[in-house]
Each structure stands twice: as C-alpha cells, then as structure tokens.
C-alpha positions as CSV (number, residue, x, y, z in Angstrom):
1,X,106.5,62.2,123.8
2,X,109.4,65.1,124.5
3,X,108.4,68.7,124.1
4,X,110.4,69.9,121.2
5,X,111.5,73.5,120.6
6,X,110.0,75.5,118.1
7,X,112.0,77.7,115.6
8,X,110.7,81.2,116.1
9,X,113.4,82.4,113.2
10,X,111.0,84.0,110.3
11,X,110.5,82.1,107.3
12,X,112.5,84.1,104.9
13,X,115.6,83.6,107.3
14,X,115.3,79.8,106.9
15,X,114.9,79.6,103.0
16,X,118.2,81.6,103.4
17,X,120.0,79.8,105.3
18,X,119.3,76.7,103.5
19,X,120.3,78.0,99.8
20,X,123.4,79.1,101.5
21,X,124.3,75.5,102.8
22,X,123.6,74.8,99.3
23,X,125.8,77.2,97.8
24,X,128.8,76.3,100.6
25,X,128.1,72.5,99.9
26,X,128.8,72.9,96.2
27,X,125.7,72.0,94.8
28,X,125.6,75.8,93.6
29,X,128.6,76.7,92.4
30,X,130.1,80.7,92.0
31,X,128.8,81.8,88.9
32,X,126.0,79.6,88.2
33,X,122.2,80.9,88.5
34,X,120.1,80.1,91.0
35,X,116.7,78.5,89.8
36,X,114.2,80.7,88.8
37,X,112.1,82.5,91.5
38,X,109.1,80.5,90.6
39,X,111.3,77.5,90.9
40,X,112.3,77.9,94.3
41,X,109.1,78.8,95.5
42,X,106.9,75.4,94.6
43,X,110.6,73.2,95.8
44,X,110.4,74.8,99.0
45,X,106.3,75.2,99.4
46,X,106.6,78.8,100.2
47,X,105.5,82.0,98.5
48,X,107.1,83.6,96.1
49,X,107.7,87.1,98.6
50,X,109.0,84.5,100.8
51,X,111.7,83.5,98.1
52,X,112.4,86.9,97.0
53,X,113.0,88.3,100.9
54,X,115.3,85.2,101.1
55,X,117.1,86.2,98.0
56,X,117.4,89.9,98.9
57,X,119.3,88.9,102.2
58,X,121.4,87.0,100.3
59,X,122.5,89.5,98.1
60,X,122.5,91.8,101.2
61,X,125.0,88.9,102.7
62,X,127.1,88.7,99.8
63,X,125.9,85.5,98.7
64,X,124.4,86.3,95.4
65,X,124.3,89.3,92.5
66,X,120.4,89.7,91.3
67,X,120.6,90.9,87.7
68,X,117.0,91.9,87.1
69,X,115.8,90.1,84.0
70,X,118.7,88.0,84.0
71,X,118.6,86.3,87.0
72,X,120.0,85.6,90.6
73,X,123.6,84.4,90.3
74,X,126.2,82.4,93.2
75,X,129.3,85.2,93.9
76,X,132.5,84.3,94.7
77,X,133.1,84.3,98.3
78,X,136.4,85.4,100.1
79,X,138.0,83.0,102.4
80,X,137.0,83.5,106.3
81,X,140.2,85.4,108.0
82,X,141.4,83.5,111.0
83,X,140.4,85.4,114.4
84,X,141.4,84.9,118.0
85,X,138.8,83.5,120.0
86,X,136.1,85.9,121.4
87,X,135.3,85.7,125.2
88,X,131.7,86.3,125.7
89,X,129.9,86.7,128.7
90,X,127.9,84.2,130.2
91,X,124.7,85.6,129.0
92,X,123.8,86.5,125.6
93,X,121.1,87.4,124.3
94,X,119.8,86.4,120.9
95,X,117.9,88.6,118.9
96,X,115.4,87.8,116.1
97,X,116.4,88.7,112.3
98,X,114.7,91.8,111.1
99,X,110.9,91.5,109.9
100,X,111.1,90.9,106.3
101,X,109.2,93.5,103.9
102,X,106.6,91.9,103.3
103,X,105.7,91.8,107.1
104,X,106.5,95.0,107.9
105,X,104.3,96.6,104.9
106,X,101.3,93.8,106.3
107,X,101.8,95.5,109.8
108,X,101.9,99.2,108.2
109,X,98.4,98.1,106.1
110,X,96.6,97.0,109.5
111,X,97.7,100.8,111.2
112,X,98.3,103.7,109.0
113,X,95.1,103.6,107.1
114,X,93.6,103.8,110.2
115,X,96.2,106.3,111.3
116,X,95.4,108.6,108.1
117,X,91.3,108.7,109.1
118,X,92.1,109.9,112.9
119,X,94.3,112.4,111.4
120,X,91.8,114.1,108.9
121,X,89.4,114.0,112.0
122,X,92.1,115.6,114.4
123,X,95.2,117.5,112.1
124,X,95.9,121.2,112.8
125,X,96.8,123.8,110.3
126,X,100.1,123.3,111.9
127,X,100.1,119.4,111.3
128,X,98.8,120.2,107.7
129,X,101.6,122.7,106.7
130,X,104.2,120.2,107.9
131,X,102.9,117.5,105.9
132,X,102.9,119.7,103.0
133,X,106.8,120.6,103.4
134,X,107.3,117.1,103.6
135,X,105.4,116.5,100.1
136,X,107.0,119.7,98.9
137,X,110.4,117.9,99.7
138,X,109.7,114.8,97.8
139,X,108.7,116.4,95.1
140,X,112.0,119.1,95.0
141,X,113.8,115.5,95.3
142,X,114.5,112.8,92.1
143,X,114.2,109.3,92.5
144,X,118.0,108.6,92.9
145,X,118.5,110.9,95.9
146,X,118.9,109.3,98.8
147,X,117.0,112.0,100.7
148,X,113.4,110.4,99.3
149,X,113.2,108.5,102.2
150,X,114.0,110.6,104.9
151,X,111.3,112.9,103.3
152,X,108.5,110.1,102.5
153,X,109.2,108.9,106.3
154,X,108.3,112.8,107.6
155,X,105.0,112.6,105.4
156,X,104.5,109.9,107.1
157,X,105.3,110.6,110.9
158,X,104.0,114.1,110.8
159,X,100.7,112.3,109.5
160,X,100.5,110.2,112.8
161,X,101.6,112.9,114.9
162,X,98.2,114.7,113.6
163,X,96.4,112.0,115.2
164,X,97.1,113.6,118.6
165,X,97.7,109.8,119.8
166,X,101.0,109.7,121.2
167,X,100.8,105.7,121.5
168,X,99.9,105.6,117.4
169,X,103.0,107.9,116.5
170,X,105.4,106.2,118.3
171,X,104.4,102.9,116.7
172,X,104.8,104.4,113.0
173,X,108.3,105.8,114.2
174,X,109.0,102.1,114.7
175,X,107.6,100.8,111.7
176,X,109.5,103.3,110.2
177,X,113.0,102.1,112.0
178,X,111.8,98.5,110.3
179,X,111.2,100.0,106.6
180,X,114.5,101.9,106.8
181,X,116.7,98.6,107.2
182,X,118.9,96.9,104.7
183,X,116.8,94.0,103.6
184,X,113.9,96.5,102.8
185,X,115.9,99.6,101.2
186,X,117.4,96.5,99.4
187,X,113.8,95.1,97.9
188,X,113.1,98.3,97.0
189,X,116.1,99.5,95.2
190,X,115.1,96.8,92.8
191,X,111.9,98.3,91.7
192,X,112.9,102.1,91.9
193,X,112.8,104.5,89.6
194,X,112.0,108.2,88.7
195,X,108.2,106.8,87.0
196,X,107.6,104.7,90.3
197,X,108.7,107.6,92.3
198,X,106.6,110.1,90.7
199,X,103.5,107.5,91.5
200,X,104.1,107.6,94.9
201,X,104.3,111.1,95.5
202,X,100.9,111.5,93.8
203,X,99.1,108.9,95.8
204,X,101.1,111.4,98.7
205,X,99.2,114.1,97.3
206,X,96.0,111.8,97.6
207,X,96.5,111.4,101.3
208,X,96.8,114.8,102.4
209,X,93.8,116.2,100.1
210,X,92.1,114.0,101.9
211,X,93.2,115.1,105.3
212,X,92.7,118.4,104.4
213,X,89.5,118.0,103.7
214,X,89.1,116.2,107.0
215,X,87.8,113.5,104.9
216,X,88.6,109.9,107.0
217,X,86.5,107.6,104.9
218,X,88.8,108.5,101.4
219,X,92.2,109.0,103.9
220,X,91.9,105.6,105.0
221,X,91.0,104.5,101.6
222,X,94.2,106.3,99.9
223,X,96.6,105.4,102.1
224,X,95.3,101.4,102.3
225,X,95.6,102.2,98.4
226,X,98.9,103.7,98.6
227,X,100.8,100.6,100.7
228,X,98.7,98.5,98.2
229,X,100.8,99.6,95.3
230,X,104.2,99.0,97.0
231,X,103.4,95.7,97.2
232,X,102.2,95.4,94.5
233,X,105.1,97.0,92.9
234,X,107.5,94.1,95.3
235,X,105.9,91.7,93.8
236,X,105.8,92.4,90.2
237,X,108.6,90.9,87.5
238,X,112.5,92.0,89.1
239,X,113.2,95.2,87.0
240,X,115.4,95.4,83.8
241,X,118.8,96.6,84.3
C-alpha cells in the first residue's frame, strides 16, 4: 500500500476552500445566504469556530458579506483580469495559511498565564509603570480607534518583558504578529464594541493589580480569565448590526 501525502493546510483553510468551489460551481449563487452556521458545522463534522474562521476568510477574500443577525450572504465576484504569464524560479517555497484565531488564542492560553505569574515574581517598578501607561492608553482610547490594539499589544509585551526571560518575550511578540493579522482583527471586528472594550480593559486592570502585588497565583488566574472571555466572546451569537 503507497504512502500517501498528508494535507498539513489547517482545517479552517479547507472548509474554505470547499464553500468556495461551491459558490464558483453555482450551487451558491451571489446573493443567496449561506446555511446557517450551525448548519455547516454538523454537514461538514467540524466545530462551529472551525466554520466561523472559514467564514471570516471568506469575507476577508471577498467571497461573502456577514450581516450579524442576518446572516452570511454569496457577493458578487468581479471577473479575473487576464495577466501575462509569471516566470518563477525553480524553487518556491510554500508557506502555510495563517493560524486561525482560535489557535492562536489556544497557544496564548497555554503561555501568558504563565507569563503573567513570572512577571509578578520578577517585574520592576520600571516594568510596572510601563504597563500602567499602556493601561492608561487604552483607557484615554474608545473602542472604535484603531490605536486599542497597538496599546492592548504593549500591556501585553511590556508584561513579558517583566518576566526578565528574553526567550518568553520574544514568543508573545510573535503571538502578537499572529493576533494582529486579517483573519483575527477580522473575527474580532464582529464582536467589538465600546461595552466589550470597556470589559477588557478592566480584566487589564485585574492583571496588573495582581502583578503589583507580586501576586502569581491570582496573575495567572486573571489573565487565563481574561483570554477566556475573548473566546468566549468569539464564540457567542454574530453581533447585531
């Protein structure tokens, strides 16, 4: 029995890919709505943050409009322009599609908890008072400027940089670089809003009591606590427009 090759592309990708072929086969038409979430989910035996990181990089591809409440509707797509031929080099590298949100707030649940109880063990004044700017900024800053992330990413890398483990800081810089792309700021523009933002900042507020008080047990608690809610918050109804 051949050895066959095994499809490393993550699962999201797939489900993508294969409602597209739907939609460019004809079986979903522009304008039509997709089955319900729930729908796709039991068809395609998957779970339903699967579907809904499928769906989000199909609206992020231009394949679909999601109307929260409403539902997820087929768009009109333009005609491919024809293009000379591209000469490519011999070898090519192929890269993997981005981690979907879901994985990347998994990975940041099995770290920064972690991260937050080295750094109430090991933060500075100095690491302290840079945290606090940070939360000062995200509080100065409403929910619809775009600034609340560069802010809540600070909080979160000065945080690691108070572990004094260079190796730990560099991985939240790259989970960081994975929260920050499309798909994810995509998810999440779905479920934001000035109530959700306000939440966020106080479970913020949590975190660096806790440091302060060079308490690890409760800063591992409240940030495992904090990542809880955002997927919590991923995963709840799509929001009313």
């Amino acid at each position: 029995m051949p050895i066959e090759s095994v499809d490393n592309r993550r699962l999201y990708r797939l489900i993508a890919e294969q409602i597209s072929r739907l939609i460019e086969s004809g079986e979903y038409r522009p304008g039509s709505r997709l089955p319900p979430e729930r729908t796709l989910a039991v068809q395609l035996s998957v779970s339903r943050p699967t579907v809904r990181e499928a769906l989000i990089a199909l609206e992020v591809e231009g394949w679909v409009d999601i109307r929260g409440g409403t539902g997820v509707f087929v768009l009109e797509r333009p005609e491919p322009a024809v293009e000379a031929p591209i000469v490519t080099p011999a070898i090519t590298t192929s890269a993997l599609p981005p981690p979907g949100p879901f994985e990347v707030l998994y990975a940041r649940d099995l770290i920064e908890p972690d991260v937050a109880a080295l750094a109430a063990k090991n933060a500075t004044p100095e690491h302290i008072a840079a945290m606090a700017q940070a939360l000062g900024d995200m509080v100065c800053c409403s929910a619809s400027d775009p600034m609340n992330v560069e802010y809540d990413r600070r909080f979160h890398q000065y945080l690691a940089d108070a572990t004094g483990n260079g190796a730990l800081a560099q991985t939240v810089q790259t989970l960081w670089s994975m929260r920050t792309d499309s798909l994810y700021l995509r998810l999440q523009d779905h479920f934001h809003n000035e109530a959700i933002w306000q939440r966020a900042i106080m479970e913020h507020r949590e975190i660096l009591e806790a440091v302060k008080r060079g308490d690890p047990k409760a800063a591992r608690a409240v940030m495992h606590k904090h990542l809880k809610n955002i997927k919590m918050r991923f995963v709840s109804n799509w929001q009313e427009e």
